[in-house]
N, CA, C and O atoms as a Tinker XYZ file with bonds, in Angstrom:
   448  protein
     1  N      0.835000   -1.163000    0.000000    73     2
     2  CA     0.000000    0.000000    0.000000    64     1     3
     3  C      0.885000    1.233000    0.000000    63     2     4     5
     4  O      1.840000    1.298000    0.774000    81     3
     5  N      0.593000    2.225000   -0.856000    73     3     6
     6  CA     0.938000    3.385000   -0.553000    64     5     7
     7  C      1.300000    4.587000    0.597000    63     6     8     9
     8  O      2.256000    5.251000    0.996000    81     7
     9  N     -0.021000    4.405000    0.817000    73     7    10
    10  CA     0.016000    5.379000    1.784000    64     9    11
    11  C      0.382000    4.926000    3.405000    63    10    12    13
    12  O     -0.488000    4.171000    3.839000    81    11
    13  N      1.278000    5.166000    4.214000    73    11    14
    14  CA     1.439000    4.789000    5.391000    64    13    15
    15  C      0.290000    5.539000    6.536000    63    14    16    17
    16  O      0.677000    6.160000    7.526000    81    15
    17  N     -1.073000    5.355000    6.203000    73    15    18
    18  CA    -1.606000    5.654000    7.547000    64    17    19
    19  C     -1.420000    4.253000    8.755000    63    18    20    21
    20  O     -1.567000    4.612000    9.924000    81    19
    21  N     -1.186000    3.085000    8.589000    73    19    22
    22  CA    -1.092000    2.606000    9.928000    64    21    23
    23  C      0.324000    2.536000   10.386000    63    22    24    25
    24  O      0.461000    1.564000   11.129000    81    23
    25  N      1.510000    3.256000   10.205000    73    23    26
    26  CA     2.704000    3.564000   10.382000    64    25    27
    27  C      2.454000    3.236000   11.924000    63    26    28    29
    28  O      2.993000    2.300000   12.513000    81    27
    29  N      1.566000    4.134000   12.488000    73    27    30
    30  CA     1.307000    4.594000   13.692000    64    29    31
    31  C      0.561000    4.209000   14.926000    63    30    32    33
    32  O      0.313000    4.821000   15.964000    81    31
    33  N      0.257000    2.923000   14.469000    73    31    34
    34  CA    -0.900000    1.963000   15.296000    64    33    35
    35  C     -0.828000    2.264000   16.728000    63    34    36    37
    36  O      0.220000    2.347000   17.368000    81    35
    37  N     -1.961000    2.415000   17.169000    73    35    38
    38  CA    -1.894000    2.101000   18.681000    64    37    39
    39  C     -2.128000    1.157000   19.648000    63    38    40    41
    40  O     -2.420000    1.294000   20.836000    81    39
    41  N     -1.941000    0.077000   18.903000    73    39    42
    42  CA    -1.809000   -1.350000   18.971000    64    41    43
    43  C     -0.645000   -2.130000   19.262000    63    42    44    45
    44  O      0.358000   -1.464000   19.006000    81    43
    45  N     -0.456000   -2.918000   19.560000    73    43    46
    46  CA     0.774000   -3.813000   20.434000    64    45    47
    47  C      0.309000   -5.325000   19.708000    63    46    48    49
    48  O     -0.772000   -5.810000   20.044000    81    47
    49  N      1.001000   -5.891000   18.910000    73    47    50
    50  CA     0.047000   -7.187000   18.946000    64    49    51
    51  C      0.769000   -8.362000   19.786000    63    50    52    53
    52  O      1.939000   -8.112000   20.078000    81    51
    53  N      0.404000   -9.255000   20.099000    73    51    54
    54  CA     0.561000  -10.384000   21.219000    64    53    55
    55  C      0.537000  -11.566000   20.649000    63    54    56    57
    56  O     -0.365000  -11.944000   19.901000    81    55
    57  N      1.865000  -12.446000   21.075000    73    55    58
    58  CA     2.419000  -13.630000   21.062000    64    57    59
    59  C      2.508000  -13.917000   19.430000    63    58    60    61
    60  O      3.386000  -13.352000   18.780000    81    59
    61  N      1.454000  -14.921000   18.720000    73    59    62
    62  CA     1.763000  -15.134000   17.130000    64    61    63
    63  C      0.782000  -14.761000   16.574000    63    62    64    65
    64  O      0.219000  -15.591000   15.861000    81    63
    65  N      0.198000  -13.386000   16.680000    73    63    66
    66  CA    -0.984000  -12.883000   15.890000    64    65    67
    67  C     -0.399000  -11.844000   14.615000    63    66    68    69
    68  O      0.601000  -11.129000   14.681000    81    67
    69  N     -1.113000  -11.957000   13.729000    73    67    70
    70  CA    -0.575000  -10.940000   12.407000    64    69    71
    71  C     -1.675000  -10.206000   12.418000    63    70    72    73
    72  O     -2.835000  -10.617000   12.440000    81    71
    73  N     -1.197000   -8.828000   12.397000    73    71    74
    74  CA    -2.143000   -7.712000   11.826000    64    73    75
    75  C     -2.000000   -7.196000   10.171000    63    74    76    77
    76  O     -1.045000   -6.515000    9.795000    81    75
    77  N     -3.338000   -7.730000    9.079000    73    75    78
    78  CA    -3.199000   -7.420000    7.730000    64    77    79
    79  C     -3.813000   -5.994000    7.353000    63    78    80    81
    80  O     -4.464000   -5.336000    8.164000    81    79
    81  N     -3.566000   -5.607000    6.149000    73    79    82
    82  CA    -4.559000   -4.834000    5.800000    64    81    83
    83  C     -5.035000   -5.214000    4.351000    63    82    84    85
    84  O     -4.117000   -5.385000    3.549000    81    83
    85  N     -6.604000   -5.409000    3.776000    73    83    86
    86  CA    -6.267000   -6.270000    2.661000    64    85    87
    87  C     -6.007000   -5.678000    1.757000    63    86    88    89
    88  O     -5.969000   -4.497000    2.103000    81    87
    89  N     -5.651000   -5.843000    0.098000    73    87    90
    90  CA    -5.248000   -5.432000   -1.260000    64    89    91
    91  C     -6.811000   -4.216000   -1.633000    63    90    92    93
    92  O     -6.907000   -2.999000   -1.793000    81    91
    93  N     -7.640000   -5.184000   -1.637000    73    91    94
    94  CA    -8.759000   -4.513000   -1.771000    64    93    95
    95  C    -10.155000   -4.685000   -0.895000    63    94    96    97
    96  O    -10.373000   -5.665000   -0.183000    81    95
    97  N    -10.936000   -3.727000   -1.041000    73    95    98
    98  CA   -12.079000   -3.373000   -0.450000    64    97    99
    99  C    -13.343000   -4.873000   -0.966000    63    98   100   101
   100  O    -13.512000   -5.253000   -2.125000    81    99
   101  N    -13.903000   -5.336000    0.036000    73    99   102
   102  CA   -14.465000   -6.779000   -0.336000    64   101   103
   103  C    -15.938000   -5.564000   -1.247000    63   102   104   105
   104  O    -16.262000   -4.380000   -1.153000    81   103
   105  N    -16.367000   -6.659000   -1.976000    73   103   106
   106  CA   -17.537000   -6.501000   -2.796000    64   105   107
   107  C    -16.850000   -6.535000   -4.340000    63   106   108   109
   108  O    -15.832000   -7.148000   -4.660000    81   107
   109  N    -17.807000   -5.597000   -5.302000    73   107   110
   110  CA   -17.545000   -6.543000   -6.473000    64   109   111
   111  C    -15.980000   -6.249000   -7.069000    63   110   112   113
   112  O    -15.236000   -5.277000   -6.942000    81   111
   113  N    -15.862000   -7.278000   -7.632000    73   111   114
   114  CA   -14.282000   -7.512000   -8.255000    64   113   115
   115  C    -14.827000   -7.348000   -9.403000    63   114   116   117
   116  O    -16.027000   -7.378000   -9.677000    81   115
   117  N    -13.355000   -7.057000  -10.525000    73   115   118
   118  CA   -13.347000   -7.274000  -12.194000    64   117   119
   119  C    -12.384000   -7.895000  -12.289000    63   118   120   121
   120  O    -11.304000   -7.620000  -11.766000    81   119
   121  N    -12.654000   -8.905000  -13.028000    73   119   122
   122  CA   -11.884000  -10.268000  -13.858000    64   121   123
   123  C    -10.738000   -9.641000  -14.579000    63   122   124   125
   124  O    -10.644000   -8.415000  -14.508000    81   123
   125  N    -10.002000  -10.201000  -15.148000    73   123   126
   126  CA    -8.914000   -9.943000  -16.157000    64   125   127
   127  C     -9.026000   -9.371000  -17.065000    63   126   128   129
   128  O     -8.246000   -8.528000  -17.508000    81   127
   129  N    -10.307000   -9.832000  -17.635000    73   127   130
   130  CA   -10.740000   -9.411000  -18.768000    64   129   131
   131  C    -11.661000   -8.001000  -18.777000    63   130   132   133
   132  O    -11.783000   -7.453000  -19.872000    81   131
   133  N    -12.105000   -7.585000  -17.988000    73   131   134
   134  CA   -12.522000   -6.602000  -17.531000    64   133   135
   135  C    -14.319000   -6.371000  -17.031000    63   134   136   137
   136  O    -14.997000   -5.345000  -16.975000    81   135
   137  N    -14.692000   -7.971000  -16.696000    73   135   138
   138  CA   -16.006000   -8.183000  -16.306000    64   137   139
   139  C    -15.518000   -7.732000  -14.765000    63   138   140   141
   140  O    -14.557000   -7.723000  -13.996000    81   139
   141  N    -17.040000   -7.337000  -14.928000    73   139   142
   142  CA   -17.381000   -6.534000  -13.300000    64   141   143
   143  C    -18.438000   -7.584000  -12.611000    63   142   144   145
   144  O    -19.644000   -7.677000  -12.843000    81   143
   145  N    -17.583000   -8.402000  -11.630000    73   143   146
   146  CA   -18.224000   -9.947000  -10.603000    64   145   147
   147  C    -18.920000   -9.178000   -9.367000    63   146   148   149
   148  O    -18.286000   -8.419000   -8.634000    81   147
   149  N    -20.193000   -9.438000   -9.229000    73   147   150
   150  CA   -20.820000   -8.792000   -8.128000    64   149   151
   151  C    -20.736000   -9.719000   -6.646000    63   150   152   153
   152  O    -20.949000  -10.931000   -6.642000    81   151
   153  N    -20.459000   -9.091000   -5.650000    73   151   154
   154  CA   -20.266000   -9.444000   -4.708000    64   153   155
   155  C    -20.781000  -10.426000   -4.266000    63   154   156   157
   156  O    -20.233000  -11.192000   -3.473000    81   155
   157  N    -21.747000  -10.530000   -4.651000    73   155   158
   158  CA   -22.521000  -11.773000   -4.514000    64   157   159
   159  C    -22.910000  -12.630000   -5.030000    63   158   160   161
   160  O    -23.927000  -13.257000   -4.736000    81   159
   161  N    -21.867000  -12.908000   -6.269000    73   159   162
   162  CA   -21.554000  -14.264000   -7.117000    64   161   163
   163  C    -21.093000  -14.916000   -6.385000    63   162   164   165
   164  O    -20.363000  -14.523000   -5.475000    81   163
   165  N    -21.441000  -16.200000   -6.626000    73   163   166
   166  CA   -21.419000  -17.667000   -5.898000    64   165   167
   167  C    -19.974000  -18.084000   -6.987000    63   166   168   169
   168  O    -19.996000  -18.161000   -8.215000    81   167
   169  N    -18.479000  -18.361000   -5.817000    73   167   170
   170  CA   -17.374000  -18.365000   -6.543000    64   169   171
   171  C    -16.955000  -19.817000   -5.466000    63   170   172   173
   172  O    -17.650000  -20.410000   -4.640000    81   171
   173  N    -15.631000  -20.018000   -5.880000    73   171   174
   174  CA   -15.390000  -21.146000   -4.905000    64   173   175
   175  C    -14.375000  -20.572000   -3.914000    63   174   176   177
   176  O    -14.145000  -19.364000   -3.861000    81   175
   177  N    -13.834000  -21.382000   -3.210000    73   175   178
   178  CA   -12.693000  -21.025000   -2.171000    64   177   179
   179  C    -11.820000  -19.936000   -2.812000    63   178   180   181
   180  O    -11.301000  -20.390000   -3.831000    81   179
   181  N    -11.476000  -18.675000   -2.581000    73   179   182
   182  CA   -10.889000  -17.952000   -3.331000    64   181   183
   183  C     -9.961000  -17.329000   -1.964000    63   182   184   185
   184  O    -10.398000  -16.851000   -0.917000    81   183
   185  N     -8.759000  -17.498000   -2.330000    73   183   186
   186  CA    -7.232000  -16.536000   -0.898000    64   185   187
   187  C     -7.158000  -15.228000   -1.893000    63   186   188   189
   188  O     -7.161000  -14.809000   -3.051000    81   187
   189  N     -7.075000  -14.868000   -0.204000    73   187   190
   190  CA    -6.526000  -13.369000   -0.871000    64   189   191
   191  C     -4.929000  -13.250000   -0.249000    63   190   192   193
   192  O     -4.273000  -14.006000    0.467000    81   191
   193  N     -4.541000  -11.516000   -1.076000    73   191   194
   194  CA    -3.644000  -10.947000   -0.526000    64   193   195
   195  C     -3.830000   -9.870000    0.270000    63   194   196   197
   196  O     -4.921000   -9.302000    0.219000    81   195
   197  N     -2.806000   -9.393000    1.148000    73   195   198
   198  CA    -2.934000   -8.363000    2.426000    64   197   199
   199  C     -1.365000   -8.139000    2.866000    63   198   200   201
   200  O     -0.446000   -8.949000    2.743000    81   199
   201  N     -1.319000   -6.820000    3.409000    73   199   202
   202  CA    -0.114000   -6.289000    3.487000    64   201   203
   203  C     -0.275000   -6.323000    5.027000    63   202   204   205
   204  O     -1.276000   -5.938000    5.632000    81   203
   205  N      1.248000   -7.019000    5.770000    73   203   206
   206  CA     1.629000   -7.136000    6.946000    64   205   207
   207  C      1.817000   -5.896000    7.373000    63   206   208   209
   208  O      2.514000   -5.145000    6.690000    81   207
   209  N      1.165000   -5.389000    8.728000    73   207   210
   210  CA     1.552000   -4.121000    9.160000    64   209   211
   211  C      1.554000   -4.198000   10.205000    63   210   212   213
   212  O      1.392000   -3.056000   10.635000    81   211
   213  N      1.713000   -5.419000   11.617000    73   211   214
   214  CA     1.621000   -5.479000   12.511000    64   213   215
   215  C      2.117000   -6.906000   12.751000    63   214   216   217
   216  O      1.526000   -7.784000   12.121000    81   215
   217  N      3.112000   -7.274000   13.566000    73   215   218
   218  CA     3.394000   -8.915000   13.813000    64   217   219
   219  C      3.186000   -8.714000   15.621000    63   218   220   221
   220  O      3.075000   -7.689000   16.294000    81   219
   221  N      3.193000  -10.251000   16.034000    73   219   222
   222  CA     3.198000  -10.448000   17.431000    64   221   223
   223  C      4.825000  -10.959000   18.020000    63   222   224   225
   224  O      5.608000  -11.301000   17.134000    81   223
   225  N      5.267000  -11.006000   19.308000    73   223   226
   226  CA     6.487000  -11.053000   19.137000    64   225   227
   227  C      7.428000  -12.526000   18.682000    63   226   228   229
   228  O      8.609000  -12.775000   18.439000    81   227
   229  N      6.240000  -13.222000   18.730000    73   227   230
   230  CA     6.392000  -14.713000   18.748000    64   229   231
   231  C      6.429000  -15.325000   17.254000    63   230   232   233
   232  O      6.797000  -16.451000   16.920000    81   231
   233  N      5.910000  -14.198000   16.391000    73   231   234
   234  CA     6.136000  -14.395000   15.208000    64   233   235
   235  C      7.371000  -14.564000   14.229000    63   234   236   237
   236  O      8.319000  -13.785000   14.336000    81   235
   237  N      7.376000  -15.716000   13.139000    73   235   238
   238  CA     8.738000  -15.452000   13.451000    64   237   239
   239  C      9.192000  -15.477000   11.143000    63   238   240   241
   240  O     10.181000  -15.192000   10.468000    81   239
   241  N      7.874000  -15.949000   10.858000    73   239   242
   242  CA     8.320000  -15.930000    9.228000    64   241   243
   243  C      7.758000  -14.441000    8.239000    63   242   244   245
   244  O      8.202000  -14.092000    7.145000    81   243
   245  N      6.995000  -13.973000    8.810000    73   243   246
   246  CA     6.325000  -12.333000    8.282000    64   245   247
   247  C      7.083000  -11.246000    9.439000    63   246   248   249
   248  O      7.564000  -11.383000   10.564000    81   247
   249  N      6.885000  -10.074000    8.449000    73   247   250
   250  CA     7.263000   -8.743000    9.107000    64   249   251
   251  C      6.589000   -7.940000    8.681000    63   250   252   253
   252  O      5.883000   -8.320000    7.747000    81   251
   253  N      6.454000   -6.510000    9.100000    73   251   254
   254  CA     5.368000   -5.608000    8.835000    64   253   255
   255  C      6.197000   -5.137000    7.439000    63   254   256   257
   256  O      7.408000   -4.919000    7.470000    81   255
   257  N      5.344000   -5.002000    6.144000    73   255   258
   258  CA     5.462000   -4.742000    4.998000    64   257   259
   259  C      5.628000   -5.932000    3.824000    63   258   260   261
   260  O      5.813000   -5.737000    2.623000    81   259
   261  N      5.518000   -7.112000    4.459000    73   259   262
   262  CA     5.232000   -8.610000    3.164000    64   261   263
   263  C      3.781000   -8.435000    2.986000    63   262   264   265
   264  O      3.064000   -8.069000    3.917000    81   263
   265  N      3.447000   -8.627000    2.101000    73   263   266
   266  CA     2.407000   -8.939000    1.719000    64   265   267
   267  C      2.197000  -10.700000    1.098000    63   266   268   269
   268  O      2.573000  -11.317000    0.100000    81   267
   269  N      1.476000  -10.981000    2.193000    73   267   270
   270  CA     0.511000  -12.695000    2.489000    64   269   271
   271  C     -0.520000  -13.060000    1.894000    63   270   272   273
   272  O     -1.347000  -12.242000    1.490000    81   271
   273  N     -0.653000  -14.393000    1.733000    73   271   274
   274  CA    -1.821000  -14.822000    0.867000    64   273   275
   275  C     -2.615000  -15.669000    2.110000    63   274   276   277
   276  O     -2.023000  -16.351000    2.946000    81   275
   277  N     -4.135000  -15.467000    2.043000    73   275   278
   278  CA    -4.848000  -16.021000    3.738000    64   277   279
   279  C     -6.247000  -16.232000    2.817000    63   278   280   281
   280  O     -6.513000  -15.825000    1.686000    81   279
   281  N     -6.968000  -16.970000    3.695000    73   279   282
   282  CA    -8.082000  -17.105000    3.156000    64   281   283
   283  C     -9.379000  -16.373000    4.015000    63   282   284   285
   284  O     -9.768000  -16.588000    5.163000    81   283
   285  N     -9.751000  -15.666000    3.242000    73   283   286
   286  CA   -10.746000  -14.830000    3.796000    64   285   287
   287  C    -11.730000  -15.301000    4.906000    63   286   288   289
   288  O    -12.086000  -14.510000    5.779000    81   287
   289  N    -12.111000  -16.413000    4.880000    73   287   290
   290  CA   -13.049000  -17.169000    5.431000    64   289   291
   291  C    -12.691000  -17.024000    6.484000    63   290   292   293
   292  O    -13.494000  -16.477000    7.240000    81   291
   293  N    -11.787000  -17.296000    6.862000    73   291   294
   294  CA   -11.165000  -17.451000    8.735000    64   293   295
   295  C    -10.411000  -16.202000    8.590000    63   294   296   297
   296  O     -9.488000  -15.873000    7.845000    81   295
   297  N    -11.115000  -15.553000    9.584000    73   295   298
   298  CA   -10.836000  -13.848000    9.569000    64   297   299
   299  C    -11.181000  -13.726000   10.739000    63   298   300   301
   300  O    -11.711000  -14.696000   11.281000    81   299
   301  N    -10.974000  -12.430000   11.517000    73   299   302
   302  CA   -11.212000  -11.623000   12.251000    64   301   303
   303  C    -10.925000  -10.387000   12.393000    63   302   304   305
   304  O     -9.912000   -9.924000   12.917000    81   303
   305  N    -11.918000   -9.756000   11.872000    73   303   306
   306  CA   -11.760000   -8.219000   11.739000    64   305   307
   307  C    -11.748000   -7.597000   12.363000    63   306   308   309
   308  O    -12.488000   -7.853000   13.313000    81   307
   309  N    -10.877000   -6.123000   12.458000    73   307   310
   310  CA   -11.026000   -5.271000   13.491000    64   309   311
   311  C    -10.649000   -3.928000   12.846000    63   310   312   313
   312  O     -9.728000   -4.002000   12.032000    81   311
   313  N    -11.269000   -2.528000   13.087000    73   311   314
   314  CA   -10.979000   -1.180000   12.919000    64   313   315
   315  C    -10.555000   -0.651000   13.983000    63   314   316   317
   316  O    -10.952000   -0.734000   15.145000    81   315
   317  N     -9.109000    0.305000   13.161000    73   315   318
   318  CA    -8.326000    1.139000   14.081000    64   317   319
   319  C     -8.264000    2.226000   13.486000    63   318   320   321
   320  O     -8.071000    2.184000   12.271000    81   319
   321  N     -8.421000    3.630000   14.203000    73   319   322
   322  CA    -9.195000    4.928000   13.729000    64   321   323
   323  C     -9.521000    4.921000   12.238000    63   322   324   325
   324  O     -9.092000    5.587000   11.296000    81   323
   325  N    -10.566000    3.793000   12.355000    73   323   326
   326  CA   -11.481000    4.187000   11.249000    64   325   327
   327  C    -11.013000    3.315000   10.187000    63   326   328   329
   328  O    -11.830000    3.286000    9.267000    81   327
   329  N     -9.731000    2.411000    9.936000    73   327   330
   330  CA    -9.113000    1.732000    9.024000    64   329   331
   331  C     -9.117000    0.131000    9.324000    63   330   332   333
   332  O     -8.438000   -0.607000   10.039000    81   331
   333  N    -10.368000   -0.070000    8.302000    73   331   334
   334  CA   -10.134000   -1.724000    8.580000    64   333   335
   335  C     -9.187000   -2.731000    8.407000    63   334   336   337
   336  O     -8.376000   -2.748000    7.481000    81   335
   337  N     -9.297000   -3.757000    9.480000    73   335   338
   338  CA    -8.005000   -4.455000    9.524000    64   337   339
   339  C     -8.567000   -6.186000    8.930000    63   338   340   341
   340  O     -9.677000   -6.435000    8.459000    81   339
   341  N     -7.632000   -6.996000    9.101000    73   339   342
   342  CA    -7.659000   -8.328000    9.214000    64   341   343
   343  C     -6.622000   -8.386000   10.373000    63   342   344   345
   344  O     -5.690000   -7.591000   10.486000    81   343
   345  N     -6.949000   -9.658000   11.421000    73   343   346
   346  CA    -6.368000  -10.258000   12.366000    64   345   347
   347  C     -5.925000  -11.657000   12.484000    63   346   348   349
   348  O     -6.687000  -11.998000   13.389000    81   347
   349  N     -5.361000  -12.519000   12.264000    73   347   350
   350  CA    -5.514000  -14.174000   12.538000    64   349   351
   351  C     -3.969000  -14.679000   13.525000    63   350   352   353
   352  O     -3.119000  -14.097000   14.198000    81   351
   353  N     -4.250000  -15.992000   13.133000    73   351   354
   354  CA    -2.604000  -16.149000   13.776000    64   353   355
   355  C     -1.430000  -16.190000   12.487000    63   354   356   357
   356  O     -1.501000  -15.945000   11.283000    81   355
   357  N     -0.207000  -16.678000   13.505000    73   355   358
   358  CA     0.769000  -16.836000   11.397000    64   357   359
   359  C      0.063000  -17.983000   11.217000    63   358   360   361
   360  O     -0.836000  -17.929000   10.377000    81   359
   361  N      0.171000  -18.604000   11.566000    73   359   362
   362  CA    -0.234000  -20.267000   11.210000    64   361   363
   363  C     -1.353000  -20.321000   10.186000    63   362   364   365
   364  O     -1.297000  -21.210000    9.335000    81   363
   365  N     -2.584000  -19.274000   10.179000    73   363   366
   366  CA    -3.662000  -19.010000    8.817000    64   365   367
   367  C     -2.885000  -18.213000    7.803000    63   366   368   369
   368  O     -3.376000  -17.738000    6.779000    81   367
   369  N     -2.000000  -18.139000    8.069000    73   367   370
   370  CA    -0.906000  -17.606000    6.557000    64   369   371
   371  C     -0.396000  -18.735000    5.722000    63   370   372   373
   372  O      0.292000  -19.694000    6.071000    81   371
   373  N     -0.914000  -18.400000    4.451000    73   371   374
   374  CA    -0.366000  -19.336000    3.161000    64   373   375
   375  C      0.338000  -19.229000    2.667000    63   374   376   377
   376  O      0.861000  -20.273000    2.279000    81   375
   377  N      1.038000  -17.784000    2.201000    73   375   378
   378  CA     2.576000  -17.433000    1.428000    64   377   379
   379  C      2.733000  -16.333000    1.763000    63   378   380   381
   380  O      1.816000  -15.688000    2.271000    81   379
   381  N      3.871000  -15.869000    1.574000    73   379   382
   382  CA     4.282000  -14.434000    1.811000    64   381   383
   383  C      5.478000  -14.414000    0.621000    63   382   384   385
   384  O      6.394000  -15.207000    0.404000    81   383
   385  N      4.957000  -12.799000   -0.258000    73   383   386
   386  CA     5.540000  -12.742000   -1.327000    64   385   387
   387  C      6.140000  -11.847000   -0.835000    63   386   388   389
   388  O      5.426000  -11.070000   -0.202000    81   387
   389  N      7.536000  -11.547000   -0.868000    73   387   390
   390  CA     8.604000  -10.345000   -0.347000    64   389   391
   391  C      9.619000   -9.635000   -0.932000    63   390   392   393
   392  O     10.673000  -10.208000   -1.206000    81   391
   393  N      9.492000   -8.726000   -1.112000    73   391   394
   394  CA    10.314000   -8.275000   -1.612000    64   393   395
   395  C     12.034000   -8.639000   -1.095000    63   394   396   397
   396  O     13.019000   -8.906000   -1.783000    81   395
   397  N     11.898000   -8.533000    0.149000    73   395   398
   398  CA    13.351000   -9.471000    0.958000    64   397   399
   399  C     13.866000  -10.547000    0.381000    63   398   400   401
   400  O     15.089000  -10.681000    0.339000    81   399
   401  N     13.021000  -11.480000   -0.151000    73   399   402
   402  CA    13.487000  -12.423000   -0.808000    64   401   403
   403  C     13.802000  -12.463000   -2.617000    63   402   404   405
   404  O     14.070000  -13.418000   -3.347000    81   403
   405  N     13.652000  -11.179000   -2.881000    73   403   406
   406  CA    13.589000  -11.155000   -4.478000    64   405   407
   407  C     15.308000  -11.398000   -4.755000    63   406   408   409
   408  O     15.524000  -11.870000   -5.871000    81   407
   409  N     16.501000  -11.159000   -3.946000    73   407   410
   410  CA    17.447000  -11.025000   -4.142000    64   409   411
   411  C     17.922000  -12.659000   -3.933000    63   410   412   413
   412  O     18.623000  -13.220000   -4.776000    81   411
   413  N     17.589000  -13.133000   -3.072000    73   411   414
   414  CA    17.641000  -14.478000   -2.527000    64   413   415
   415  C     18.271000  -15.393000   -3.859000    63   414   416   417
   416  O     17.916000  -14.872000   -4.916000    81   415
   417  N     19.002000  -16.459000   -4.036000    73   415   418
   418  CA    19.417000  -17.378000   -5.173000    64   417   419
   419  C     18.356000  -18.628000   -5.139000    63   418   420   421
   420  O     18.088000  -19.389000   -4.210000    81   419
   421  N     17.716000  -18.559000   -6.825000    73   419   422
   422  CA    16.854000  -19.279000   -7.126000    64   421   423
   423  C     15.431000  -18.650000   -5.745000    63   422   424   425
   424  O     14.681000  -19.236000   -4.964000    81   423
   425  N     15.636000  -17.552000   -6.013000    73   423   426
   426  CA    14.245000  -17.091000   -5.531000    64   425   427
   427  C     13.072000  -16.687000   -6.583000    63   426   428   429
   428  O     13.194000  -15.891000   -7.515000    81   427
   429  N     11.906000  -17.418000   -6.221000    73   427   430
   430  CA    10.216000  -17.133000   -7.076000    64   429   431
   431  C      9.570000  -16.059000   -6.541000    63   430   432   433
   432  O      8.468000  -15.793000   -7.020000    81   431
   433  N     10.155000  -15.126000   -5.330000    73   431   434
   434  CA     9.371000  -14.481000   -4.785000    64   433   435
   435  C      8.435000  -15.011000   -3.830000    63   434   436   437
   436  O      7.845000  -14.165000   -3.159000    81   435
   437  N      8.106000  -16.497000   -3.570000    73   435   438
   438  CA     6.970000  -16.427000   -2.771000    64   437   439
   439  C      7.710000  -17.690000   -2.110000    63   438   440   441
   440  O      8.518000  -18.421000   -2.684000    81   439
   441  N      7.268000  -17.792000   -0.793000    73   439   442
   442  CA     8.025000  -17.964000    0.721000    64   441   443
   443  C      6.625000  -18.872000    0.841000    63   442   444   445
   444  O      5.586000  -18.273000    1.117000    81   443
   445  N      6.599000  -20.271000    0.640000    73   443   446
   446  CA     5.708000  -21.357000    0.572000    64   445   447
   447  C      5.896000  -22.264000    1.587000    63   446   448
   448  O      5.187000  -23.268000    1.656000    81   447
């Protein structure tokens, strides 16, 4: 994300919890092709991505600024002045694509 408004959290997070923020705003998506999917198309299991902006101290494979792949379903949401979050543990984390690792030998970018 661009803009650093949660630079500044007033939040602490605890033991192995990740604080996300997601890519995009839930409701309708557009396809590749440039169809507009209404929120309430019946789709199958679909992960998203979300940018790390908060780890717990116990955490030990994400840092604040990877952006993770999680599945929406098992969520727990929470707003901090006014900016919605995602919450889970690492353990509901599926990949983390990093820029840290782009330099890495025989690196794909994504931390599986």
């Amino acid at each position: 994300m661009s803009d650093n408004t949660h630079e500044k959290l007033p939040i602490r997070m605890l033991h192995d919890r990740v604080l996300v923020r997601t890519d995009i705003p839930e409701g309708e998506r557009r396809s590749s092709g440039g169809i507009v999917i209404p929120a309430t198309a019946a789709v199958g299991r679909r992960l998203a991505w979300a940018e790390v902006v908060a780890v717990g101290q116990n955490v030990r494979t994400v840092e604040p600024g990877d952006r993770v792949l999680y599945d929406p379903e098992d969520r727990a949401e929470v707003e901090v002045r006014g900016v919605p979050y995602v919450l889970m543990r690492e353990r509901d984390l599926h990949a983390v694509a990093a820029d840290r690792f782009e330099g890495a030998v025989d690196a794909t970018g994504l931390y599986l």
